[in-house]
C-alpha atoms as a printed R data frame, in Angstrom:
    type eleno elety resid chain resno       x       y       z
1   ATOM     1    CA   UNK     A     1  -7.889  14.549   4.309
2   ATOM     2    CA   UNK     A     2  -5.970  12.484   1.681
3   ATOM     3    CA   UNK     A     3  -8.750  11.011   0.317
4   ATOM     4    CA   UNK     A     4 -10.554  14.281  -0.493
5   ATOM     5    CA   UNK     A     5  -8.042  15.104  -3.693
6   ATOM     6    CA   UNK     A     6  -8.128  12.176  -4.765
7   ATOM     7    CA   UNK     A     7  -9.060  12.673  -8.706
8   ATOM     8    CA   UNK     A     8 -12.130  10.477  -9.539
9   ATOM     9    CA   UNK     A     9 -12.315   7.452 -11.550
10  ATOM    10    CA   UNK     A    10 -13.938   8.044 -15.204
11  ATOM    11    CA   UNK     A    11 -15.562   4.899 -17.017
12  ATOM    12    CA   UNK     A    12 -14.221   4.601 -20.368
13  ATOM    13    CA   UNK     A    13 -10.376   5.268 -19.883
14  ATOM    14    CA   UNK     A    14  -9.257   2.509 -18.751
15  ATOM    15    CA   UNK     A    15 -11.637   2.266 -15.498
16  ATOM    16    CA   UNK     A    16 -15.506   0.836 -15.187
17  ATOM    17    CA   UNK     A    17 -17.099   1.781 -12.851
18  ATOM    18    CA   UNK     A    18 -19.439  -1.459 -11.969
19  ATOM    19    CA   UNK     A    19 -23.167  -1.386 -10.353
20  ATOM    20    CA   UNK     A    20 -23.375  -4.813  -7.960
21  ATOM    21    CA   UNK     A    21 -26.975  -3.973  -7.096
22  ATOM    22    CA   UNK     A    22 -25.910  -3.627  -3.457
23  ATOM    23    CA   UNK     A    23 -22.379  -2.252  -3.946
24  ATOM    24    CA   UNK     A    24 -20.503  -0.597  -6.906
25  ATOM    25    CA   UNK     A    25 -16.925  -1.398  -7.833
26  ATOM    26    CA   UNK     A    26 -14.358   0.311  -9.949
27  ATOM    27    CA   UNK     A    27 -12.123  -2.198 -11.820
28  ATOM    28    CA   UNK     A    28  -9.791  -2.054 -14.509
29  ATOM    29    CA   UNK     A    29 -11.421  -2.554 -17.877
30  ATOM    30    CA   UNK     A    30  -8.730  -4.650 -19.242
31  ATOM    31    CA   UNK     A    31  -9.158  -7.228 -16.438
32  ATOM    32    CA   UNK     A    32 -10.512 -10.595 -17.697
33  ATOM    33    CA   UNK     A    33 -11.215 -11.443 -13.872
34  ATOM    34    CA   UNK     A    34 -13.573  -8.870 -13.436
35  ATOM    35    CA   UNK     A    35 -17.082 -10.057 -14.161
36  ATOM    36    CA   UNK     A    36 -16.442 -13.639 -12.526
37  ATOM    37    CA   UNK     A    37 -14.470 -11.875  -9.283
38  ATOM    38    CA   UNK     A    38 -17.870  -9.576  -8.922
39  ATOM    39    CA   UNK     A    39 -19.519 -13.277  -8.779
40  ATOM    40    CA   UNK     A    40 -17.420 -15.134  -6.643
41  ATOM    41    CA   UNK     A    41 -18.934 -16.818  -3.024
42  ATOM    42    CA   UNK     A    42 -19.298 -13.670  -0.406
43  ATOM    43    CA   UNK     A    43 -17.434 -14.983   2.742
44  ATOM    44    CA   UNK     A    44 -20.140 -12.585   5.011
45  ATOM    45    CA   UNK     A    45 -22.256 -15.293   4.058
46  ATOM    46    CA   UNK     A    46 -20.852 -17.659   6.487
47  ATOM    47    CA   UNK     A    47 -18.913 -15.280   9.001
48  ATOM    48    CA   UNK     A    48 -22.096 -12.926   9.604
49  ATOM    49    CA   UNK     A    49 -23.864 -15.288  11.672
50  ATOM    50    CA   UNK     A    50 -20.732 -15.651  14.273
51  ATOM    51    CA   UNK     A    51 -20.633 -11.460  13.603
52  ATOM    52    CA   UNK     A    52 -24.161 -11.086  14.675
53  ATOM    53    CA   UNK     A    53 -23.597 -13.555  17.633
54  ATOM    54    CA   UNK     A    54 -20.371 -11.745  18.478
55  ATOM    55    CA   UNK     A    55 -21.660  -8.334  18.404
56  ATOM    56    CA   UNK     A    56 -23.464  -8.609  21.325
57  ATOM    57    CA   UNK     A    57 -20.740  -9.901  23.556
58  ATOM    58    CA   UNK     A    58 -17.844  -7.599  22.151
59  ATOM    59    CA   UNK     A    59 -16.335  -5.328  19.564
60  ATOM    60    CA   UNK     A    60 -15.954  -6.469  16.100
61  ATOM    61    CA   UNK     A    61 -12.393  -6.664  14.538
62  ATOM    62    CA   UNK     A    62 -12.541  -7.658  10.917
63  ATOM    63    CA   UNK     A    63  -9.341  -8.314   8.240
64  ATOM    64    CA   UNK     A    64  -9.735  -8.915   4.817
65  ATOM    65    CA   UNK     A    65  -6.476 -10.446   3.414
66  ATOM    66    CA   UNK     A    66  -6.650 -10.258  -0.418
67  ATOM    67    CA   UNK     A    67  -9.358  -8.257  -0.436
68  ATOM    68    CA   UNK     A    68  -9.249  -7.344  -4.433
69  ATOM    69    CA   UNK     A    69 -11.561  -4.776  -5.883
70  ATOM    70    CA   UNK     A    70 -13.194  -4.940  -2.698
71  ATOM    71    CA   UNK     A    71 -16.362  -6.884  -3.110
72  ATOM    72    CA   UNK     A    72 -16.411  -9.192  -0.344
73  ATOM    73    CA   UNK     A    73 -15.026  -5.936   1.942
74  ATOM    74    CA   UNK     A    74 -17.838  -3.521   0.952
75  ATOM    75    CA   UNK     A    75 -20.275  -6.232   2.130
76  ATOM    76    CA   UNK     A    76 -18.906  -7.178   4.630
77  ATOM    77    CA   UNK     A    77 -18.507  -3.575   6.010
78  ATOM    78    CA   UNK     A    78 -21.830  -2.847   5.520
79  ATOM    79    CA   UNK     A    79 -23.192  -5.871   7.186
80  ATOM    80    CA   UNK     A    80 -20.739  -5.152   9.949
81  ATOM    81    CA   UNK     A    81 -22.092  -1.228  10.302
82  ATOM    82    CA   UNK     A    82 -25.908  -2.704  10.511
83  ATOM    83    CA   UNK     A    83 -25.413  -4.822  13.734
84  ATOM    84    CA   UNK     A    84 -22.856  -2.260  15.636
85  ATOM    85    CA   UNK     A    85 -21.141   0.709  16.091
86  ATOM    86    CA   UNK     A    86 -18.181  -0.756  17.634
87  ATOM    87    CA   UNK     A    87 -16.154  -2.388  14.767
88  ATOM    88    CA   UNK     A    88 -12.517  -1.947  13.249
89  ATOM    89    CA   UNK     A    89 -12.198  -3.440   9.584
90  ATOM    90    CA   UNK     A    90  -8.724  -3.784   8.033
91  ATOM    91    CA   UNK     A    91  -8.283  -5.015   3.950
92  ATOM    92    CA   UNK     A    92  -4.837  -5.937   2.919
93  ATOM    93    CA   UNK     A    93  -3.734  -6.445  -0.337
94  ATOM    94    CA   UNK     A    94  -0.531  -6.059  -2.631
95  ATOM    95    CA   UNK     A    95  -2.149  -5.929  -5.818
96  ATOM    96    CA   UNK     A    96  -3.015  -3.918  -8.892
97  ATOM    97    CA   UNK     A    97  -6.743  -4.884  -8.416
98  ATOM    98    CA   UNK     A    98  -6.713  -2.875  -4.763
99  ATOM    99    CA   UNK     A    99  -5.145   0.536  -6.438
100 ATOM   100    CA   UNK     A   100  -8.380   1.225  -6.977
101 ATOM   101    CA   UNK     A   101  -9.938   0.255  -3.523
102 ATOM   102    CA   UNK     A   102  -9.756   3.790  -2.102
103 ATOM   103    CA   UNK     A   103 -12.145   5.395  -4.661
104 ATOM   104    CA   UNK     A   104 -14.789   1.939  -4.123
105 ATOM   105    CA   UNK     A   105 -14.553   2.771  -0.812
106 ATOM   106    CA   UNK     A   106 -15.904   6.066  -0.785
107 ATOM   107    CA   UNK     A   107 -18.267   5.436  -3.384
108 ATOM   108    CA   UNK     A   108 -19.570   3.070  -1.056
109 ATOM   109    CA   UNK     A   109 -19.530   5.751   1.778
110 ATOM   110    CA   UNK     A   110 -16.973   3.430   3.763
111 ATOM   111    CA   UNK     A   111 -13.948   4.966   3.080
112 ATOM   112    CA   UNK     A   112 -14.410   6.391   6.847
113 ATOM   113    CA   UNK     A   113 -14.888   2.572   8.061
114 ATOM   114    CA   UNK     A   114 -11.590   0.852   6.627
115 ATOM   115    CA   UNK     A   115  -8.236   0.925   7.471
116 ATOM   116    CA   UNK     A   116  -6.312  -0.336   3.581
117 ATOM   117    CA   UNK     A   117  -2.955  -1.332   4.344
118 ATOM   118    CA   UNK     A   118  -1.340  -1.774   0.807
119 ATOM   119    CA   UNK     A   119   0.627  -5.177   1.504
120 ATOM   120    CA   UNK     A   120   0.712  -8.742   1.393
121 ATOM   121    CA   UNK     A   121   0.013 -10.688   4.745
122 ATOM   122    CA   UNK     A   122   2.516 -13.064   5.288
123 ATOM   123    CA   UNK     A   123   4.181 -15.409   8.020
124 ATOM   124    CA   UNK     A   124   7.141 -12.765   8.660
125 ATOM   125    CA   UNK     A   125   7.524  -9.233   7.657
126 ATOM   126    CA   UNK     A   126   9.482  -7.722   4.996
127 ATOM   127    CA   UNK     A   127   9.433  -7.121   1.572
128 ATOM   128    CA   UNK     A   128   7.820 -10.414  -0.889
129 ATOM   129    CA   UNK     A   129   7.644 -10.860  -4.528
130 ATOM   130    CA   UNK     A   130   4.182 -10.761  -6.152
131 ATOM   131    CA   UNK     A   131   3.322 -12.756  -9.029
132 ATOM   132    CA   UNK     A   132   0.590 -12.323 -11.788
133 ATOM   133    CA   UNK     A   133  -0.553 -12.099 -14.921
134 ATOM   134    CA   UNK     A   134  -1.508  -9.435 -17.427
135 ATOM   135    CA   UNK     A   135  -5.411  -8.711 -17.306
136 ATOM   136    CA   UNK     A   136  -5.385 -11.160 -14.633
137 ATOM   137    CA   UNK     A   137  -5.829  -9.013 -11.224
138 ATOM   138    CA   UNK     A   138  -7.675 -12.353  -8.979
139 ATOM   139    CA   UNK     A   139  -4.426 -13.999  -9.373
140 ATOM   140    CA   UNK     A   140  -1.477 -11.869  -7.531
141 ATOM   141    CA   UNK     A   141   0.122 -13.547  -5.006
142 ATOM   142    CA   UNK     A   142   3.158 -15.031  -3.107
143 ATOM   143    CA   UNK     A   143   3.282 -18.436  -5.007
144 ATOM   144    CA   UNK     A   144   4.885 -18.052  -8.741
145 ATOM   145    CA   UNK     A   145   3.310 -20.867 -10.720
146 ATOM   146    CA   UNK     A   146   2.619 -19.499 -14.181
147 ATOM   147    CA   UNK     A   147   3.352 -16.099 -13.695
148 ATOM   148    CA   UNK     A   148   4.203 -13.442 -16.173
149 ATOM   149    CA   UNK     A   149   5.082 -10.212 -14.484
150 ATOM   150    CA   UNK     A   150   6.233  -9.657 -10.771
151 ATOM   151    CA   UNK     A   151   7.156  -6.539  -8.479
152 ATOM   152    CA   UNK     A   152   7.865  -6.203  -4.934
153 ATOM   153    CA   UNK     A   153   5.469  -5.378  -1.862
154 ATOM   154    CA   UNK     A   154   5.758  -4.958   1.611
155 ATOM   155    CA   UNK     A   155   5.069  -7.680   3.878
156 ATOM   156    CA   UNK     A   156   3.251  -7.931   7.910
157 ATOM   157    CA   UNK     A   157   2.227 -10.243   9.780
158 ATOM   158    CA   UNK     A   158  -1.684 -10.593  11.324
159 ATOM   159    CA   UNK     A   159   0.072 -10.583  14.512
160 ATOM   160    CA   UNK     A   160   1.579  -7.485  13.992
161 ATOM   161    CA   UNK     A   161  -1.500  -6.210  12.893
162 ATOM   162    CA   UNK     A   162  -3.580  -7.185  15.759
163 ATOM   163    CA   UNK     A   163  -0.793  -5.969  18.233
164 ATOM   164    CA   UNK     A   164  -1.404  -2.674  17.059
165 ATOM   165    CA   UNK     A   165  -5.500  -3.165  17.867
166 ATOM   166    CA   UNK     A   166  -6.773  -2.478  21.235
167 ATOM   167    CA   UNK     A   167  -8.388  -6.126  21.301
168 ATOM   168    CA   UNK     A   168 -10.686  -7.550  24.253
169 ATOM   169    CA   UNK     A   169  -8.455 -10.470  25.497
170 ATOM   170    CA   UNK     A   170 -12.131 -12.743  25.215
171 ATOM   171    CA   UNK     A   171 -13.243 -11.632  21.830
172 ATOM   172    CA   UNK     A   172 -12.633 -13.832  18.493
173 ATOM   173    CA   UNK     A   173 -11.184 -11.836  16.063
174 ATOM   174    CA   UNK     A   174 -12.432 -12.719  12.068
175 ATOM   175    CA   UNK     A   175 -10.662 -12.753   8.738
176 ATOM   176    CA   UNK     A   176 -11.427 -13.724   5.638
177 ATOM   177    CA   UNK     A   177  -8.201 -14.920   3.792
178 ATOM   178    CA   UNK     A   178  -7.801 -15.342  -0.349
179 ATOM   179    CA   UNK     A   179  -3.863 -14.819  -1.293
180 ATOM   180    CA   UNK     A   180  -4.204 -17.804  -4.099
181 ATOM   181    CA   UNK     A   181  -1.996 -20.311  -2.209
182 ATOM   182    CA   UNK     A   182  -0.302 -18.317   0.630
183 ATOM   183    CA   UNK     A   183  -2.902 -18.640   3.064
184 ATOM   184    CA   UNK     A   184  -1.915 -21.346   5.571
185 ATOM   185    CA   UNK     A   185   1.345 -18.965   6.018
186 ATOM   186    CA   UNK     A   186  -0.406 -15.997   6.791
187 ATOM   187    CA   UNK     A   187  -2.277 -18.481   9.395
188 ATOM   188    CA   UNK     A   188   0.951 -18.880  10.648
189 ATOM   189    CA   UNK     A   189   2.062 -14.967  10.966
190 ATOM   190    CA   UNK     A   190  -1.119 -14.754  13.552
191 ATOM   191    CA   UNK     A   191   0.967 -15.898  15.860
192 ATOM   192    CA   UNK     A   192  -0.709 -16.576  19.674
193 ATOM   193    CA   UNK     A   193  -3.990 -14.739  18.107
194 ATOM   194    CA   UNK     A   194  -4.562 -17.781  15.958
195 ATOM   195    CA   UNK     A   195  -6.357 -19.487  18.758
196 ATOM   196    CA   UNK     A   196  -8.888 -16.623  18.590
197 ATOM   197    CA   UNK     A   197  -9.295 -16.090  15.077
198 ATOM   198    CA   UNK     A   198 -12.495 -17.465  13.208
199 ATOM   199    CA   UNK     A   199 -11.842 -17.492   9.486
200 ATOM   200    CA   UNK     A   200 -12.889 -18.566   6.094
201 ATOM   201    CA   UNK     A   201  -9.764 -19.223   4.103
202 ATOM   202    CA   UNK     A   202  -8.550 -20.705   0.771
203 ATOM   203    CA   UNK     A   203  -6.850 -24.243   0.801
204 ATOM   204    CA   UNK     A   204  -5.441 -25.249  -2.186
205 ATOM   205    CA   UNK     A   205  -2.701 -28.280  -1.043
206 ATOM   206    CA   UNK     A   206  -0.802 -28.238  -4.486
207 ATOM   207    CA   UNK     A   207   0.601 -24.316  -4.009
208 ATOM   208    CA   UNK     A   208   2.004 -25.254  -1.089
209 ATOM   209    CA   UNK     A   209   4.487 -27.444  -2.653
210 ATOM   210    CA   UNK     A   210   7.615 -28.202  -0.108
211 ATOM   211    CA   UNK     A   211   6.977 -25.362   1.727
212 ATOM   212    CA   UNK     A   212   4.202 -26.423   4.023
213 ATOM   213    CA   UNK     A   213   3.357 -30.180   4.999
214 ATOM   214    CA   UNK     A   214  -0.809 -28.902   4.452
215 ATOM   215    CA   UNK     A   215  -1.922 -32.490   5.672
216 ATOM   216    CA   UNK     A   216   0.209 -31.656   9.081
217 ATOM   217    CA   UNK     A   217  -0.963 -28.276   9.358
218 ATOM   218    CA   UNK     A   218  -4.728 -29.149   9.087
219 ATOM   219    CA   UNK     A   219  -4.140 -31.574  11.908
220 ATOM   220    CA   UNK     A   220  -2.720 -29.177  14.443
221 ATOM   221    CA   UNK     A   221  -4.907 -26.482  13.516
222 ATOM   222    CA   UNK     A   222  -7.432 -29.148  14.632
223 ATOM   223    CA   UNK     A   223  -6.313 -28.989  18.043
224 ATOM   224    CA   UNK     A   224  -7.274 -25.732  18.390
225 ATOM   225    CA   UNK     A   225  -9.981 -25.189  15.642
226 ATOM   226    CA   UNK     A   226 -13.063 -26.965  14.151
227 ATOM   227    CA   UNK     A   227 -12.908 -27.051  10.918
228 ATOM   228    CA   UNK     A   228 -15.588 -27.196   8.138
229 ATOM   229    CA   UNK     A   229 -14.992 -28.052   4.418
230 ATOM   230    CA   UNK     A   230 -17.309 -25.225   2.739
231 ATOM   231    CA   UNK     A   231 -16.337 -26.264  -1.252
232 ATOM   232    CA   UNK     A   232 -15.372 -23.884  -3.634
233 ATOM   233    CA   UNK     A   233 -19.217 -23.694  -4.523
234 ATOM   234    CA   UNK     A   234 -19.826 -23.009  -0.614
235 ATOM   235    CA   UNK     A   235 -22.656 -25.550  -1.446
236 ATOM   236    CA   UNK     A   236 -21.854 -27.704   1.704
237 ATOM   237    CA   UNK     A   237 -20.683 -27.565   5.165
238 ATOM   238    CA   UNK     A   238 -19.104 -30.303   6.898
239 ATOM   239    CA   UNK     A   239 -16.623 -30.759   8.942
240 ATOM   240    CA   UNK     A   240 -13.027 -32.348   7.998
241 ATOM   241    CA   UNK     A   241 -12.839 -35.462  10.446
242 ATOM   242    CA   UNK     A   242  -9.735 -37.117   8.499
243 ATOM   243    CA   UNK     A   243  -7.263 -34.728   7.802
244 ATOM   244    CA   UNK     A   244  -5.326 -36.501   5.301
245 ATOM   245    CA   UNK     A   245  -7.979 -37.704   3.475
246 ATOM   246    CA   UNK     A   246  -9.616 -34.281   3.281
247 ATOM   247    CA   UNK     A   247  -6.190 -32.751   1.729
248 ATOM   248    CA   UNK     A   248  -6.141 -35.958  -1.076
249 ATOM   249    CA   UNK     A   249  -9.231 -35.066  -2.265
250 ATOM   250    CA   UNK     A   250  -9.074 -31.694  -2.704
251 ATOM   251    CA   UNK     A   251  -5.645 -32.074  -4.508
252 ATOM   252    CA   UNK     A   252  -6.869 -35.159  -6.559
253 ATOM   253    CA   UNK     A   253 -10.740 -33.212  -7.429
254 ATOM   254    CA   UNK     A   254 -11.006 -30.587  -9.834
255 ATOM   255    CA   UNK     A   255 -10.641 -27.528  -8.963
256 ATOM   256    CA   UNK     A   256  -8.303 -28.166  -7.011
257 ATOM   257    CA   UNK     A   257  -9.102 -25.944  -4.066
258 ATOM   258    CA   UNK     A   258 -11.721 -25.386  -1.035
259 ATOM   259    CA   UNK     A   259 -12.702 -23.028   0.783
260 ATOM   260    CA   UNK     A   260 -12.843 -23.941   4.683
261 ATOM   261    CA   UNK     A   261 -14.104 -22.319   8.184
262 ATOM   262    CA   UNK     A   262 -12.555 -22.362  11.145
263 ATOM   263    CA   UNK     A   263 -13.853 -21.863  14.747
264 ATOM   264    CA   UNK     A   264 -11.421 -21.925  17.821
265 ATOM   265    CA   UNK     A   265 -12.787 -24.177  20.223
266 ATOM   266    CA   UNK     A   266 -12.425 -21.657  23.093
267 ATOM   267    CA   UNK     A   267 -15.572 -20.279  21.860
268 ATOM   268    CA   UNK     A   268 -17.798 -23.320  21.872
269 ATOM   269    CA   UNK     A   269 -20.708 -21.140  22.716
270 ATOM   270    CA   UNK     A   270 -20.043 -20.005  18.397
271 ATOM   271    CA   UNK     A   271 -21.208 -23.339  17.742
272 ATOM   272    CA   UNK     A   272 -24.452 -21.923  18.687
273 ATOM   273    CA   UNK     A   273 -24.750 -20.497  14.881
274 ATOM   274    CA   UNK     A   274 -23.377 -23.368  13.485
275 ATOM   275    CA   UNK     A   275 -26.986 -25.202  12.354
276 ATOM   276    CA   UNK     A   276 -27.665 -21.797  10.938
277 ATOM   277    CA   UNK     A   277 -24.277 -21.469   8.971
278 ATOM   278    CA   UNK     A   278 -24.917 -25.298   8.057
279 ATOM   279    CA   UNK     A   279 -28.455 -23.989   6.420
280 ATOM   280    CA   UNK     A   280 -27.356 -21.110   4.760
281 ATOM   281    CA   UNK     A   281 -25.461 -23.815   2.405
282 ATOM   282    CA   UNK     A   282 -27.635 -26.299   2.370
């Protein structure tokens, strides 16, 4: 295989090698990002309870868009491996940061359990521009604003994606999606699977600029999805009622971004972990 000459990662050339307790991560020692990406809210936190649920009913399909140096991924792979045996997990990202994903993986002995696809997710696919900054691996993504170097990825689609999965046409699919201002487009590329995908995404209304009316697109994702304000703490877990308010505040309110979790009301028997997921932030 591949992965088997792949030369190792040494700390102290340009590579550290970092012990999470329950994971290790290789990052690049000259990233700034590191230490507060290895602290950053673990999306498993609030998808694992639907996982559990889910598990019993189906098989577990799993994306990671953005998924970095991999820290949310590894956990959530091994939290997916714990309740079944019937899982695919796929991490996406177009980033310096993930270069280095293939040697986490297998130092996490998952390397057998992801499928990396070295790309951006996106609404069509293609080829996109990728912004960022030196030393500054969280931050690569679609949206320019403030960037200082650039290069060119391949783009898909989730739909595309998800074609190419042999999916039970009952089962909710999950994602957890971080692509620093991208991410209500790369709700779009799901395509007809967006009814059955239960997500934790970013929101952050002021990246959007004139590309995407956000207040608009929270409202018809409504139709289809209930949708929970989690913070950028995660320290609460309520659900957005007015749409338009919800969008002024977070634009107006420092940081200037949420987090929020959607759950396709075709599944209304999820809802059944929903006092749980409410207590896990409370």
């Amino acid at each position: 295989m591949i992965r088997d000459h792949l030369p190792k990662p040494i700390s102290g050339i340009g590579i550290t090698l970092r012990d999470l307790g329950d994971i290790v991560i290789y990052t690049h020692s000259d990233d700034i990002t590191a230490v507060a990406n290895m602290e950053e809210g673990n999306a498993i936190d609030q998808l694992s309870l639907f996982i559990d649920q889910v598990a019993t009913r189906f098989p577990i399909v799993m994306v990671d868009v953005g998924c970095n140096y991999g820290v949310q991924l590894c956990r959530m792979a091994h939290h997916i491996k714990q309740v079944t045996k019937n899982f695919k997990i796929i991490a996406l990202d177009p980033g310096r940061a993930a270069e280095l994903l293939p040697y986490t993986l297998l130092k996490n002995n998952i390397a057998d359990d992801v499928e990396f696809i070295p790309a951006a997710a996106w609404k069509e696919s293609g080829v996109v521009e990728v912004f960022s900054e030196e030393g500054n691996s969280l931050n690569n993504r679609i949206v320019k604003g403030g960037a200082t170097i650039g290069w060119i990825a391949p783009a898909v689609t989730l739909a595309q994606i998800f074609d190419e999965c042999e999916l039970d046409p009952a089962a909710p699919i999950f994602a957890k999606i971080d692509t620093q201002g991208a991410d209500l487009e790369v709700l779009l590329g799901a395509g007809d699977y967006l009814s059955r995908l239960v997500c934790v995404t970013e929101l952050t209304p002021w990246a959007c600029g004139d590309r995407i009316d956000v207040t608009a697109f929270i409202e018809n994702l409504k139709r289809s999805h209930w949708i929970y304000n989690l913070s950028p703490l995660r320290d609460i877990c309520e659900p957005v009622d007015d749409s338009a308010e919800f969008v002024k505040t977070v634009y107006e309110t420092a940081p200037y971004w949420t987090d929020i979790l959607c759950v396709p009301r075709r599944f209304s028997w999820l809802l059944d972990s929903m006092p749980a997921v409410v207590a896990e932030v409370a």
